[in-house]
N, C-alpha and C positions, 0 to 999 in steps of 0.2 A: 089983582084978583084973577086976572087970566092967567099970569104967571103960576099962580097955586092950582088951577085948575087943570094943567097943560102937564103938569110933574102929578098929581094924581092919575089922569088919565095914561100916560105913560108906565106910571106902577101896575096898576088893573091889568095893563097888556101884557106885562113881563109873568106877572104873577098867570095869568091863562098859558102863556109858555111853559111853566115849570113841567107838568107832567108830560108833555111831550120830550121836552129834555133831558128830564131823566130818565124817559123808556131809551131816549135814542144814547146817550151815553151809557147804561148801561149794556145794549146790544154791540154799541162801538166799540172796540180796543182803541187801550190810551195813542196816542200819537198814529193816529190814521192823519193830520191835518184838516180834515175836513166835514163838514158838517151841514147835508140838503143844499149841497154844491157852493155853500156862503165860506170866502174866505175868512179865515178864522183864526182861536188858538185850537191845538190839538184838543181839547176836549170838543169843540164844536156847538159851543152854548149860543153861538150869533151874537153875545155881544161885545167880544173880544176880539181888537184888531189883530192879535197876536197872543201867545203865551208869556209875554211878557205883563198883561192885560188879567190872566186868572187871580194870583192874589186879591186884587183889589174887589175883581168879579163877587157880587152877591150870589150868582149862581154855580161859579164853576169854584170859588172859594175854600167848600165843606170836598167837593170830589176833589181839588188839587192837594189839600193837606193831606187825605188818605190816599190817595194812588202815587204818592211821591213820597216816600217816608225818608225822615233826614236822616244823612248822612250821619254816620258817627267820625268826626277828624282821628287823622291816624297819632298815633302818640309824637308826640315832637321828639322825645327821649327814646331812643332804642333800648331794651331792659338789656341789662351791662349782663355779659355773659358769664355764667358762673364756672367758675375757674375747676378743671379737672379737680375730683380728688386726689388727695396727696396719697400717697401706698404707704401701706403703713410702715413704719421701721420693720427691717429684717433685724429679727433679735439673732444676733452670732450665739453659734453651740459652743459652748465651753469648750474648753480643750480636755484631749481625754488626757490623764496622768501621764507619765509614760513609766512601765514598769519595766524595773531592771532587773534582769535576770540573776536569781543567787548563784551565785560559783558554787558548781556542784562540790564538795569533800574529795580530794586526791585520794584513794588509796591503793595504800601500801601493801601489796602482796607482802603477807608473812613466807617467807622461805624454807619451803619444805625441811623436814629434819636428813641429813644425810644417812643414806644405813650404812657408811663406811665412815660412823664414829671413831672406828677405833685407831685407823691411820695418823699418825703426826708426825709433823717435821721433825729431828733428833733433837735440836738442841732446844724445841716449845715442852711446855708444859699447860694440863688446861686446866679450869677451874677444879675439876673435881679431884685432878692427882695431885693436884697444889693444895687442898681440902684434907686430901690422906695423910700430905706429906707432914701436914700440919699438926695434924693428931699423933700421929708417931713418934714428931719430937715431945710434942704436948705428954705423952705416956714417959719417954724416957726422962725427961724433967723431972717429972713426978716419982721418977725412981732414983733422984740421983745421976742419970745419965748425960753425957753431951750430946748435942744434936748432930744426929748424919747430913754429910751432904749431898745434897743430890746431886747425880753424875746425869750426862746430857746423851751418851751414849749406851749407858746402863738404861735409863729410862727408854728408849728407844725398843730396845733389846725385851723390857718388860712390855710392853705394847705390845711387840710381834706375841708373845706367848699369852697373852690376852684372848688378843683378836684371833689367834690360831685355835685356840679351848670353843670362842664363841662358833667359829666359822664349821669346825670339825663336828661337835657337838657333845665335848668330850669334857670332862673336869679331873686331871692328875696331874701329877708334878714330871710324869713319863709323855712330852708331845709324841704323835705317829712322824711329827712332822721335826721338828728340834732334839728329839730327845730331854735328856733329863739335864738340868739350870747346866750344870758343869758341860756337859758337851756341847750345849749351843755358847756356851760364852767362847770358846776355841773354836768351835764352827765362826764365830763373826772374826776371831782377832780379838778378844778382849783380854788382858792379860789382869791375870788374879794372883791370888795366895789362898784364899781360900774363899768359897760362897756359899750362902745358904736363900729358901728360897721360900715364900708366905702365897696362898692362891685363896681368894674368895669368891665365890657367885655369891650375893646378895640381893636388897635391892634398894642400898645406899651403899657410898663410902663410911660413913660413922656407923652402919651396922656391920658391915664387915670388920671394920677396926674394933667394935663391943666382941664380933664372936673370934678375933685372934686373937685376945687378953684373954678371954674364957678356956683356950684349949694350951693345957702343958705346951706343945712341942713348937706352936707359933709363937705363945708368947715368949718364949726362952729366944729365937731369932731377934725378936722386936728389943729385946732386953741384954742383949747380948754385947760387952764390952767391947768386942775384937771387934767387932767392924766401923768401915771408917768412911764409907758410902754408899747409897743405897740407890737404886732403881724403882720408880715405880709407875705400872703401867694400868691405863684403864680405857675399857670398852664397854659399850651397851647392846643387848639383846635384843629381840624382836618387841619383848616385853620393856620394856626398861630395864630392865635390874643392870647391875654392873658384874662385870666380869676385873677383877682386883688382881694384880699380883705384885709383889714383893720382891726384889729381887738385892740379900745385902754381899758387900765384896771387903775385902782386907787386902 
């Protein structure tokens, strides 16, 4: 009975403490250590030998949970560090084509016409006195006649009185320059028996062979039995036309 009476008495006393203890912790900051000079825990409640004493303390109990908030432990696991982004792929640029250049077309200068058509070597002949020569026999065929041949010197000889008619500006069987068939053929050295002589400005060979059939005195040369080779010479004008002549020998 004195035992229960000695722990009551004891409560009553603690219990008249309380509001002085809490005016004075409240004024006190935590961890001053001391409390109305009584060694103590840092809150200073007197009934704690130490701070190792509050937990259990009835009075310093409710102030040590709130003025000491727990700890949060630090993570045991470091978070694993998250790895650089990758850069994205470099998409490669296509290749460009590569274009080959076209070979430009080579061309060919066409070559002026010469105006000294009417020059040739003696013993050539060109397309178009090879065309006449052609027709001529072609005519005497057609009459019964043999073909003349053409001489390489005689042809020569008609060329000069060609291109002399074109150069001069002159059309007769009288050159200023050769004279008439017979004197120029002794003028070069050509030896005959007899000659006779066909001249056309035209502006073909085959027209000029139509208008030596058409007139008496040419076609009787063209037609003529005695002779037994012929000459013939051709040139061209400023215009085209041809400058024809005929030249036959016995």
């Amino acid at each position: 009975m004195k035992h229960k009476t000695c722990i009551c008495l004891a409560c009553i006393f603690i219990l008249s403490l309380c509001p002085a203890l809490a005016e004075n912790v409240s004024q006190s900051p935590i961890g001053t250590g001391s409390c109305a000079g009584v060694q103590g825990c840092s809150l200073g409640c007197g009934l704690c030998a130490d701070d190792e004493d509050c937990p259990q303390c009835p009075v310093c109990q409710w102030v040590f949970v709130t003025a000491r908030p727990r700890e949060t432990a630090a993570p045991t696991t470091a978070p694993k560090p998250t790895g650089a982004p990758s850069a994205a792929p470099t998409r490669k640029p296509s290749p460009m084509p590569t274009i080959r250049p076209t070979a430009a077309p080579t061309i060919r200068p066409t070559p002026a016409p010469s105006d000294d058509t009417g020059h040739y070597t003696p013993d050539s002949i060109t397309v178009q006195e090879q065309i006449a020569l052609n027709l001529l026999n072609q005519d005497r065929a057609a009459n019964g006649l043999p073909a003349l041949t053409l001489d390489g010197e005689l042809s020569r000889l008609a060329r000069l009185k060609s291109q002399d008619m074109n150069d001069n500006r002159y059309f007769a069987h009288e050159s200023p320059t050769y004279g008439n068939a017979a004197q120029m053929l002794t003028t070069f050295g050509y030896a005959y028996n007899g000659v006779g002589e066909n001249i056309a400005h035209h502006a073909t060979v085959e027209k000029a062979e139509a208008a030596f059939l058409s007139s008496p005195g040419h076609r009787i040369n063209i037609m003529g039995s005695q002779w037994k080779k012929v000459g013939i010479g051709v040139c061209f004008d400023s215009n085209g036309f041809v400058y024809l002549t005929q030249i036959f020998v016995r």
